[in-house]
KOLNU-449386 format. One record per residue (C-alpha): x, y, z; residue number from 1. Coordinates in steps of 0.2 Angstrom, whole numbers, always signed. Example, Ala and Ser with C-alpha at 12.3 -4.5 7.8 and 13.67 -1.06 7.14 Angstrom:
% residues 2
SITE       u       v       w   pos
SITE     +62     -22     +39     1
SITE     +68      -5     +36     2
This chain:
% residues 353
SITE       u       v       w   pos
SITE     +10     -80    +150     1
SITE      +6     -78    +131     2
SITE     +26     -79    +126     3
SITE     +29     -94    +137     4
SITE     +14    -103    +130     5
SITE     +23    -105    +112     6
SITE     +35    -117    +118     7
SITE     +19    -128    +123     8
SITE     +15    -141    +109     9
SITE      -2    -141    +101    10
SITE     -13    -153     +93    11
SITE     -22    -142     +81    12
SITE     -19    -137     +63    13
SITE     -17    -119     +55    14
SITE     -29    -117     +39    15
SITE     -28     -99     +30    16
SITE     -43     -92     +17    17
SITE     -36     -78      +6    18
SITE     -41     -66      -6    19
SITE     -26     -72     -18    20
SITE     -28     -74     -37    21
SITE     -34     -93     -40    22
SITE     -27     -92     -57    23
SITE     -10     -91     -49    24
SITE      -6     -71     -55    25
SITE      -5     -56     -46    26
SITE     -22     -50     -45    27
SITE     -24     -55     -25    28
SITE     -40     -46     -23    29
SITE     -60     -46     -26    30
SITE     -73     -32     -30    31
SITE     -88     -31     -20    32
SITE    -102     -24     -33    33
SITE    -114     -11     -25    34
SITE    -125     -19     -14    35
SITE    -115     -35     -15    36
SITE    -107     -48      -3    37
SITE     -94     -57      -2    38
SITE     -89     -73      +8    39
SITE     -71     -72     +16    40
SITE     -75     -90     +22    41
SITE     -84    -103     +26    42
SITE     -75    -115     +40    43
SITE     -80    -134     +45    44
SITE     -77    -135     +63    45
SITE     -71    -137     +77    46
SITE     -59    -122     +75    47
SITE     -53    -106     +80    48
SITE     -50     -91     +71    49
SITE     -35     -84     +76    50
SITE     -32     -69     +65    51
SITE     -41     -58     +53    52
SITE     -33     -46     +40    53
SITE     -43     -33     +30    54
SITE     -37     -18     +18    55
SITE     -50     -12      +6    56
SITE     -51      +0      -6    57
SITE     -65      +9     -16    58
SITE     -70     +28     -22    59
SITE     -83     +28      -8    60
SITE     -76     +42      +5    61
SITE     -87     +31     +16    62
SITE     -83     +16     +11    63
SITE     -77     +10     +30    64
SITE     -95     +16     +38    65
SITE    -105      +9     +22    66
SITE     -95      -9     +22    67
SITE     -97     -21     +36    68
SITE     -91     -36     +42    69
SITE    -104     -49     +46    70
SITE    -100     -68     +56    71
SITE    -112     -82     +61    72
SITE    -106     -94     +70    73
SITE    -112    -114     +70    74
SITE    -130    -115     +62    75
SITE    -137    -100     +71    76
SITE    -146     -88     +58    77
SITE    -141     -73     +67    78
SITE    -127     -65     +66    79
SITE    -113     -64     +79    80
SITE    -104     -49     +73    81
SITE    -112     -35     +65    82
SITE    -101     -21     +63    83
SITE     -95      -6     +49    84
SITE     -79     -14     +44    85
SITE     -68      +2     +50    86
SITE     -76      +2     +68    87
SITE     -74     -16     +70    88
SITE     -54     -12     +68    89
SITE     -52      +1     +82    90
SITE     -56     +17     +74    91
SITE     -71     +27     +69    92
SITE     -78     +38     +58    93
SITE     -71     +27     +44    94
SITE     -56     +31     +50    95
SITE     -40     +24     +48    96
SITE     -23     +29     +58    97
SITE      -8     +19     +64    98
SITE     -12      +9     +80    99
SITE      -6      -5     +92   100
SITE     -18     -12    +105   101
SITE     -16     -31    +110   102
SITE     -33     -39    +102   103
SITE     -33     -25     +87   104
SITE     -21     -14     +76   105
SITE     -22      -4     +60   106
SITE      -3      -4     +50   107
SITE      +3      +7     +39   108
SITE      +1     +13     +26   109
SITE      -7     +26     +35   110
SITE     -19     +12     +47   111
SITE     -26      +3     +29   112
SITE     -18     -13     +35   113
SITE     -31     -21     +48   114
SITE     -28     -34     +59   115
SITE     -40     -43     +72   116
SITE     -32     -57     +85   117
SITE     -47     -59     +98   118
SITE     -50     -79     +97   119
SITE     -65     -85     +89   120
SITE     -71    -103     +94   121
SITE     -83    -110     +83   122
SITE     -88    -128     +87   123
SITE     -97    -135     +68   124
SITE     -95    -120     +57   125
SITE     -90    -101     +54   126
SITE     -96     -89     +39   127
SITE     -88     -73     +36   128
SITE     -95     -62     +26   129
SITE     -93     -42     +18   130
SITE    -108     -33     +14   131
SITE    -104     -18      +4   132
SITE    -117      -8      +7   133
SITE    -112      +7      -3   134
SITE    -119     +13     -19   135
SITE    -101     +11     -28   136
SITE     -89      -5     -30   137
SITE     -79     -10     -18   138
SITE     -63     -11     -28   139
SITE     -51     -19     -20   140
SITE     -55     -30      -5   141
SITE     -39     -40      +0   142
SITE     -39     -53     +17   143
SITE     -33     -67     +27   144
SITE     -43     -76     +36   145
SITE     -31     -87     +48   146
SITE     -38    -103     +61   147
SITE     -34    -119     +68   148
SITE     -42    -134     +64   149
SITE     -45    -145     +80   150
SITE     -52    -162     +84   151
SITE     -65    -153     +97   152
SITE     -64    -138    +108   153
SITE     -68    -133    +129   154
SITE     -87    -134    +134   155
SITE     -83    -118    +142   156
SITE     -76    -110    +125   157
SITE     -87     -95    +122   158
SITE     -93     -88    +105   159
SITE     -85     -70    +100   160
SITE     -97     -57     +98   161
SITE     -96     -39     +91   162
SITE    -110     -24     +88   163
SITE    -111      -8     +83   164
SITE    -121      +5     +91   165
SITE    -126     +25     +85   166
SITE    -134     +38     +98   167
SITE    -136     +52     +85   168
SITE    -137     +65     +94   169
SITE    -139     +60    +110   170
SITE    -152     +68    +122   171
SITE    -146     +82    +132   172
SITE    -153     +98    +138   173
SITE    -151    +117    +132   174
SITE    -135    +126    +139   175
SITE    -144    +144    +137   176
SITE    -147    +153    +154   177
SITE    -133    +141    +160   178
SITE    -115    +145    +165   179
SITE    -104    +134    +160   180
SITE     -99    +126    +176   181
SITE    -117    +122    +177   182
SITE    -119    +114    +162   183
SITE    -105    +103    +161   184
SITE    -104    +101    +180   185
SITE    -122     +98    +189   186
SITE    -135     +89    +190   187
SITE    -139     +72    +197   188
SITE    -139     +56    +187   189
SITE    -137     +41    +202   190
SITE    -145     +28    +192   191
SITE    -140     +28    +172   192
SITE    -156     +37    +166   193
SITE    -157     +36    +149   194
SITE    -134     +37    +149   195
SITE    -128     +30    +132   196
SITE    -129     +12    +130   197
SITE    -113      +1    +123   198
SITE    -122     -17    +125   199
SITE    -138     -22    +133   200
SITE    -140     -42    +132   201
SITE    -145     -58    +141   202
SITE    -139     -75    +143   203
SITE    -122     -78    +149   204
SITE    -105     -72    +145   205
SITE     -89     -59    +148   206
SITE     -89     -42    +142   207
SITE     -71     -40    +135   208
SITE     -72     -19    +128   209
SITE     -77      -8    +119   210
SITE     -72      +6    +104   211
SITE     -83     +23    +107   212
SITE     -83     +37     +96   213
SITE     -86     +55     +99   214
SITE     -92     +69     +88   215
SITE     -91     +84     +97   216
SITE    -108     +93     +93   217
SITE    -107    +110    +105   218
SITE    -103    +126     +98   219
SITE     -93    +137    +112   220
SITE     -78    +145    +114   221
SITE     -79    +141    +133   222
SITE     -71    +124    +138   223
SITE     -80    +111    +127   224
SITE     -77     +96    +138   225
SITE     -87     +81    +129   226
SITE     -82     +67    +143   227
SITE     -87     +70    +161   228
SITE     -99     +57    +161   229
SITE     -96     +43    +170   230
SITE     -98     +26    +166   231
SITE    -110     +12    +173   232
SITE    -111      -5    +172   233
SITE    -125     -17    +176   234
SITE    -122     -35    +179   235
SITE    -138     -47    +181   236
SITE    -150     -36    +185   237
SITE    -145     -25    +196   238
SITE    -157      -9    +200   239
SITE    -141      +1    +201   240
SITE    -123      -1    +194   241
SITE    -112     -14    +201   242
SITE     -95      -6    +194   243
SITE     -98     +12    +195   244
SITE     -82     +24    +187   245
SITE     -79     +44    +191   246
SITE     -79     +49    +173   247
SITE     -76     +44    +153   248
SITE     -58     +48    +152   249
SITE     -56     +36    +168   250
SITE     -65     +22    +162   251
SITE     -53     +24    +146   252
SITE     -38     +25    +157   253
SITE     -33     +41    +153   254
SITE     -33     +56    +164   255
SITE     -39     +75    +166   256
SITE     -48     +78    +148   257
SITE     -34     +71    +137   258
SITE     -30     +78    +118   259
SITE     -13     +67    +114   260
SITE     -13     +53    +104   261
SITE      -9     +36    +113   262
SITE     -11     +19    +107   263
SITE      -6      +6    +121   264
SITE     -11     -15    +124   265
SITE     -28     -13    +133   266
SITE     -33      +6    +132   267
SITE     -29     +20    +118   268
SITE     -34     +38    +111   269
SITE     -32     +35     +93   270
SITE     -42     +51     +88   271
SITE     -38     +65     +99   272
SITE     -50     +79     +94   273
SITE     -45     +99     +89   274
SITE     -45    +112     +96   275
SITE     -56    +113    +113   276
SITE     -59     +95    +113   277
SITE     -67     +99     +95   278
SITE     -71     +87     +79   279
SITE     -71     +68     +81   280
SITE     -63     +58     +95   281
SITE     -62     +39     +96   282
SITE     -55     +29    +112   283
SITE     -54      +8    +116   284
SITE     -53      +0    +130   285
SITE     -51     -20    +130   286
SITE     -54     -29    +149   287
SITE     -38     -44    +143   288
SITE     -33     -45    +162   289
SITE     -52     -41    +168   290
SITE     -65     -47    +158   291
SITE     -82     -44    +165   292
SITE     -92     -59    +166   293
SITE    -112     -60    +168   294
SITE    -124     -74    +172   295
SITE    -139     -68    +166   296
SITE    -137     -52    +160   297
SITE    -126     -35    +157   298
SITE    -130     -17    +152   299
SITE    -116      -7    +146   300
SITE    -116     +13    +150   301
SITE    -109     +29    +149   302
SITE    -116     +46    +153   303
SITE    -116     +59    +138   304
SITE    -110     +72    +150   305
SITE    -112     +73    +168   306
SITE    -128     +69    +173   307
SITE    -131     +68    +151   308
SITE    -134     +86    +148   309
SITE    -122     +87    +131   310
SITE    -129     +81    +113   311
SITE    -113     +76    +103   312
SITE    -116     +62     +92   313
SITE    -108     +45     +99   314
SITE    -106     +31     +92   315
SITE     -97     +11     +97   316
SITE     -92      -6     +95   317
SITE     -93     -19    +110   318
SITE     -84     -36    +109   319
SITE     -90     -48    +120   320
SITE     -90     -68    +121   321
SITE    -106     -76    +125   322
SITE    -113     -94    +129   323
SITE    -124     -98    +113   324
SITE    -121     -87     +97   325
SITE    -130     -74     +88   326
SITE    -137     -58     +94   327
SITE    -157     -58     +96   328
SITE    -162     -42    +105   329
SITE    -152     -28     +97   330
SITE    -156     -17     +82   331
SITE    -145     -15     +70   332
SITE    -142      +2     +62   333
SITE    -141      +3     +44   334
SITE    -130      +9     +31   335
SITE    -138     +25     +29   336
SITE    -138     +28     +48   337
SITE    -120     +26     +51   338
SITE    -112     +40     +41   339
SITE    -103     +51     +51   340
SITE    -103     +70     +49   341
SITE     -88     +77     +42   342
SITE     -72     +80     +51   343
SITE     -77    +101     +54   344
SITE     -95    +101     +56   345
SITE    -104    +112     +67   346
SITE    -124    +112     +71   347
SITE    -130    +127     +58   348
SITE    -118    +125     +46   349
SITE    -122    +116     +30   350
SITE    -119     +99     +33   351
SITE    -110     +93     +15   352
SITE    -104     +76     +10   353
């Protein structure tokens, strides 16, 4: 239905803010000074923003963990989206690679060009803003910032929300005395104790994905599986999960431990992992055709391993629309905090920068 609803006539009126060079040369681009921030807009309602594109560059190797991308909606204080700004694109680590999903894509050059279409109402005003929290300048921060301008929106329009999350490492249990079988097999976990958690809130709203990053943190030549948990989803309260899956790989739509490289509308693998499941791994999976909507509250979660015996380092973004804006119970981890391991590390091995 999206391509037949072009030919439907609109009332509304596209508005654009841009980072281009106000003294009309070719200097499209602003630095963010350490610590700094930077205001990609500030929009007068009622509106939608329709489309968000960020490349950014900077000597930083972290510079997509250490930067963020920060959006309050109408006059709450709080913030609405809270996320590194590479995770909020689709990828983590401070990753970037070529990508398509329907709500999120990174273009070439190599996944630097990112692009955001989830729709965000906002009924009296929008603020965007970048904090580079880096200890060195971000040096070239380029972006379009693209909404419509309408005379009043749906009661029933919701308020976009986005958060990062960081488990590091995650709790497990010790493998020695174990066969492997054992360890990545058993156990009993029928009720989500202490699984991983993408998004614990109340109030009331539709849970419409998630980005989840893996860092494989288990040392074996044996199979080094990270994603047998399965995952579990609580919707208003309920003692035990209302949706309950049969593993991570299913809930991501893939199948039997996957290590190829896929990037489709509503699900995706953009990073694959090495050798025996080995290195980083980052997956998406958007619910477009099956939002999950909550009254009162919804809880989020995957377990880190069957039954959580494994300890890798996990990490995500969940996007979600809610009834009032801004995001009063969840912590937010700091710039410090969110800097990932590099690519090769391996518990016992000097862990270098």
């Amino acid at each position: 239905m999206v391509l037949e609803q072009l030919s439907r006539l609109r009332n509304a009126r596209r508005r654009r803010e841009s980072s281009f060079d106000r003294s009309g040369g070719n200097a499209d681009f602003v630095v963010v000074p350490p610590g700094g921030r930077h205001c990609l807009g500030e929009l007068q309602g009622p509106g939608i923003l329709r489309h968000l594109w960020i490349t950014a560059l900077g000597d930083d190797p972290h510079l997509l963990r250490r930067a963020s991308l920060r959006v309050y909606w109408d006059d709450s204080e709080l913030p609405s989206v809270d996320v590194p700004l590479g995770d909020f694109f689709g990828v983590g680590f401070g990753e970037t690679v070529n990508f398509a999903s329907l709500p999120l894509q990174m273009c070439p050059q190599d996944g630097k060009g990112m692009n955001c279409f989830f729709p965000m109402p906002f009924r009296r005003r929008a603020r965007l803003e970048l904090w580079n929290e880096s200890p060195l300048p971000l040096a070239h921060l380029f972006y379009y910032v693209d909404w419509e301008a309408h005379e009043a929106l749906d009661v029933e329009q919701g308020y976009f929300h986005a958060w990062f999350q960081r488990r590091n490492p995650c709790p497990g249990i010790d493998d020695a005395g174990l066969s492997n079988w054992d360890f990545q097999m058993e156990g009993l976990n029928p009720r989500g104790e202490d699984n991983y958690v993408v998004l614990d809130v109340e109030g009331r709203g539709h849970y419409v994905g998630c980005v989840l990053n893996v860092h494989n943190l288990r040392v074996t030549d044996q199979n080094n599986w990270y994603g047998e948990g399965d995952d579990m989803i609580f919707i208003d309260g309920d003692d035990k999960p209302t949706l309950h899956g049969t593993g991570t790989e299913d809930y991501f739509n893939t199948a039997w431990g996957p290590r190829q490289f896929h990037a489709g509308p509503y699900a995706g693998l953009t990073l694959p992992g090495g050798l025996n499941y080995s290195g980083r791994i980052s997956m998406y999976r958007f619910h477009i055709e099956d939002p999950i909507m909550f009254d009162r509250s919804l809880k989020v979660s995957l377990e880190h391993g069957h039954a959580n015996r494994r300890s890798d380092d996990w990490s995500s973004v969940a996007y979600w629309y809610a009834e009032k804006p801004g995001v009063p119970n969840l912590e937010r981890v700091e710039a410090d905090q969110r800097i990932p391991y590099p690519a090769d590390y391996r518990p016992g091995l000097p862990c270098v920068e």
